[in-house]
C-alpha positions in Angstrom: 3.4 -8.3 -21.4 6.5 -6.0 -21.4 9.1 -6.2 -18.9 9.4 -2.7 -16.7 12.4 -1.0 -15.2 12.4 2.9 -14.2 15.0 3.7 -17.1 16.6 6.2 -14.3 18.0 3.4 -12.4 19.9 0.3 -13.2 18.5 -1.2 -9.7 15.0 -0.9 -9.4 13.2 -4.0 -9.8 11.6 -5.0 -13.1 7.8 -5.6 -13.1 5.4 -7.0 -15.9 2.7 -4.3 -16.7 0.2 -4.3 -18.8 -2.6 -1.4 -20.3 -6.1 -2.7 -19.8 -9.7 -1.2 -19.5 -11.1 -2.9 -16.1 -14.8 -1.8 -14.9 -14.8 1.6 -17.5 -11.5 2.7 -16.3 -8.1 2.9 -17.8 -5.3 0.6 -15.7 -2.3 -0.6 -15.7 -2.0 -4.6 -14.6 1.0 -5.2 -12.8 3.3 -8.4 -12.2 0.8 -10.6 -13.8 0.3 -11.7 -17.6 -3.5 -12.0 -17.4 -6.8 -10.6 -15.3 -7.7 -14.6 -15.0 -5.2 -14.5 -12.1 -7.7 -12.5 -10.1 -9.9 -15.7 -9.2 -9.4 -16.5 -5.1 -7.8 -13.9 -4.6 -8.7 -10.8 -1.7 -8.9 -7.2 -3.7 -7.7 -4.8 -1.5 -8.2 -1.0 -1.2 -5.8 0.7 0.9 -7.2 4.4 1.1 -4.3 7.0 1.7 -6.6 9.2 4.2 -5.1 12.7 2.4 -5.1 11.2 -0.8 -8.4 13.0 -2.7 -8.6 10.5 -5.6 -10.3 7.9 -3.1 -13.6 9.7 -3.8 -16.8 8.1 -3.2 -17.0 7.3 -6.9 -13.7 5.4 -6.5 -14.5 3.8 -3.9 -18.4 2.9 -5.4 -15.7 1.8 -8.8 -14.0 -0.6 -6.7 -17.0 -2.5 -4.9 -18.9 -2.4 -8.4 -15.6 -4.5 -10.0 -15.9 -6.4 -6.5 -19.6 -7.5 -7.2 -19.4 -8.1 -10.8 -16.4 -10.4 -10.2 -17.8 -11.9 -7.4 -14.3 -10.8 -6.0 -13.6 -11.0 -2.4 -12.9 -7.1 -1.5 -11.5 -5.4 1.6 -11.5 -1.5 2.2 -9.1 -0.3 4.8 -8.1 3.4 5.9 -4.3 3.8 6.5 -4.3 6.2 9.0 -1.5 5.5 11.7 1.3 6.0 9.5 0.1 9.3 8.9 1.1 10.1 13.0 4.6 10.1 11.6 4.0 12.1 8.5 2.2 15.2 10.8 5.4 14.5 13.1 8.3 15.6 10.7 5.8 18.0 9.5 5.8 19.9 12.8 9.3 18.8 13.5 8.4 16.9 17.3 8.5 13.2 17.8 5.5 13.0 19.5 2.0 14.5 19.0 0.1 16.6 20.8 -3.6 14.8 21.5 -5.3 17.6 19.1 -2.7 16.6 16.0 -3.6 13.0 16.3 -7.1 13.6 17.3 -6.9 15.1 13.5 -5.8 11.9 11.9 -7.9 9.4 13.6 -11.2 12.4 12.9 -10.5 12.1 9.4 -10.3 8.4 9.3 -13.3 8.2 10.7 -14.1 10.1 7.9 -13.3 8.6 5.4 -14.0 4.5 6.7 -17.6 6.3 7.2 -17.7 7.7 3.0 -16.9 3.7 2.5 -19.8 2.5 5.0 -22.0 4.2 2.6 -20.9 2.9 -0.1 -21.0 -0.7 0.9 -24.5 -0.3 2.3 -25.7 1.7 -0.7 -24.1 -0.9 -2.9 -26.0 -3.7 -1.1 -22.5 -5.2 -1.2 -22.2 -8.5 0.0 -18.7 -9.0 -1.0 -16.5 -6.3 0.5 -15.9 -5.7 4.0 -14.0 -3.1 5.9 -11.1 -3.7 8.1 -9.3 -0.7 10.6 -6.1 -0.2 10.0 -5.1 -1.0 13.9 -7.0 -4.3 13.4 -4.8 -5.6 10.2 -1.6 -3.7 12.2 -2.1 -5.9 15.6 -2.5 -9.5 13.2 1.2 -8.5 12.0 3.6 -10.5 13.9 6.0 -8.5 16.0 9.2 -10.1 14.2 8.1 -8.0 11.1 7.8 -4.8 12.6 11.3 -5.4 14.9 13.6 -6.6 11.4 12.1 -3.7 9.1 13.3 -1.1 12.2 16.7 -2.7 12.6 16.6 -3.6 8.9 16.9 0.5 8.4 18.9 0.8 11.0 21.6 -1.0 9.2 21.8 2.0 6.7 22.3 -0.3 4.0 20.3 -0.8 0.9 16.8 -0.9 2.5 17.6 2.5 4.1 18.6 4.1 1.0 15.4 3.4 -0.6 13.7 4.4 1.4 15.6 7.6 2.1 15.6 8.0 -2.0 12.0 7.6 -2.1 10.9 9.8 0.7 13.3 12.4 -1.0 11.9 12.5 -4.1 8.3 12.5 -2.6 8.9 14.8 0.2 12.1 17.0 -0.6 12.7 16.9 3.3 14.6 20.0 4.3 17.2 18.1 6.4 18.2 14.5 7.3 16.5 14.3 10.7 13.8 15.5 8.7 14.1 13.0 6.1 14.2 10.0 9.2 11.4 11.7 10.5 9.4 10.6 7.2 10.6 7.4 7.2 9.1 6.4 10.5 5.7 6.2 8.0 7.1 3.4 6.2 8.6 1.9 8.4 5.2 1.9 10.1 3.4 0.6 7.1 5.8 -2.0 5.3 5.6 -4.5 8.0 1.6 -4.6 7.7 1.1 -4.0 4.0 3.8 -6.8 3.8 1.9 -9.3 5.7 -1.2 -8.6 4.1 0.0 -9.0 0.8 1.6 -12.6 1.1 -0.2 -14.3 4.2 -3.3 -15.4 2.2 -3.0 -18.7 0.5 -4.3 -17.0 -3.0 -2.8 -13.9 -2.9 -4.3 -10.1 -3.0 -4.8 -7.8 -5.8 -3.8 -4.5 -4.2 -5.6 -1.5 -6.1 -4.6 1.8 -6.3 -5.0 5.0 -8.3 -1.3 5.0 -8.7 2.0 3.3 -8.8 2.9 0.8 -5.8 6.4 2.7 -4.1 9.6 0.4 -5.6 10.6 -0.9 -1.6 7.4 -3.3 -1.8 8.3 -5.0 -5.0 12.2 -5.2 -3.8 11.4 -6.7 -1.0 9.6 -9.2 -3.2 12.4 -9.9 -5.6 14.8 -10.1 -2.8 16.6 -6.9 -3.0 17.2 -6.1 0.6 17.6 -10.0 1.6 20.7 -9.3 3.8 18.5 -6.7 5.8 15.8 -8.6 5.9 16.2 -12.0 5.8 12.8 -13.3 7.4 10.0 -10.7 5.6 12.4 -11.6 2.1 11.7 -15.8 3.0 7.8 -14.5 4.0 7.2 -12.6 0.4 8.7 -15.3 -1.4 7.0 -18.2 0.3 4.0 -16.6 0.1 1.7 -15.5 -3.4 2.8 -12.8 -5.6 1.5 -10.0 -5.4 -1.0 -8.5 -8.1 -1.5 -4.5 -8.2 -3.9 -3.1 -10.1 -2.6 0.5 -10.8 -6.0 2.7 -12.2 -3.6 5.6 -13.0 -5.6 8.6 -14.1 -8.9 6.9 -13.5 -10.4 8.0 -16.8 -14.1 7.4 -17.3 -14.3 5.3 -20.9 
């Protein structure tokens, strides 16, 4: 299995990927050497709530391969970071009831497209989760180092600021923090879910995971954050099953 860097920067971690064909669709296998890893571990589906490749056929795709394994699975919609995206958005710090109203509708949305799935599945191995449910089993200490981690404006911040500038092309630099508040939201909780299991996850996603997760992993920001660095490391690596452009064999 090849050895990955982005070829546009001499810092950004190095994953093993490989091309597969998994339940009819075309994926990329990510920082493991073989599917046989999957056994024990949880598959997670983290649906980006704006994000319109989670249709209900995905989402059917994903508790199909969950079945067939006989694969633990776990559907969750991430809604609260998006508070802080609709923020620097409307340039305010805090939303007015309609806004978030918005967000939590569409959630609701979209954990209710999943609810039929499961049921019209008969599933009996997936389950969903809300995203305030996984967010509240996150130990404080996580949440408190990743905001003083960016804080620090040291490495950690400039990913993050990199990423959210390439993704977002923010207009100014209050702006740009503004974004940031989403991951500093989400890291904490997609950080615990991904090491706190004994097996490990298989996080799946039609896309590439964002750099900060695996740095954080290989030890990258270690200075910055010293505790959630010792937590990934301790805990099983992560396995991401990237479905790219989800085409149909």
């Amino acid at each position: 299995m090849p050895e990955c860097r982005d070829p546009r920067r001499a810092d950004s971690p190095i994953v093993l990927a490989k091309n597969l064909e998994f339940g009819g669709l075309s994926c990329t296998l990510t920082n493991c050497w073989d599917h046989e890893v999957f056994e024990g571990r949880l598959f997670c589906l983290f649906i980006s709530i704006k994000n319109r490749k989670f249709t209900r056929d995905y989402i059917k795709w994903f508790v199909n391969i969950c079945d067939g394994g006989g694969h633990r699975g776990l559907i969750c919609a991430v809604d609260e970071p998006y508070l802080y995206n609709r923020m620097a958005e409307l340039a305010m710090d805090e939303l007015p009831a309609h806004e978030s109203e918005k967000i939590h509708q569409l959630s609701r949305e979209v954990t209710r497209k999943a609810e039929k799935v499961i049921r019209g599945t008969k599933s009996q191995n997936v389950n969903l989760i809300n995203w305030s449910k996984i967010s509240a089993a996150t130990p404080d200490w996580m949440k408190e180092e990743v905001a003083m981690g960016y804080q620090q404006q040291g490495a950690f911040w400039s990913e993050i600021r990199r990423h959210i500038t390439v993704l977002k092309k923010p207009r100014d630099k209050v702006t740009l923090d503004r974004y940031a508040r989403f991951f500093l939201c989400e890291i904490p909780v997609i950080i615990h879910t991904y090491y706190h299991l004994k097996d490990g996850v298989v996080d799946v996603y039609p896309g590439p995971n964002a750099d900060v997760f695996w740095m954080i992993e290989q030890g990258f920001f270690e200075e910055e954050l010293p505790r959630m660095t010792a937590f990934a490391r301790v805990g099983c690596p992560l396995v991401y099953l990237d479905t790219g452009s989800q085409r149909q064999k």
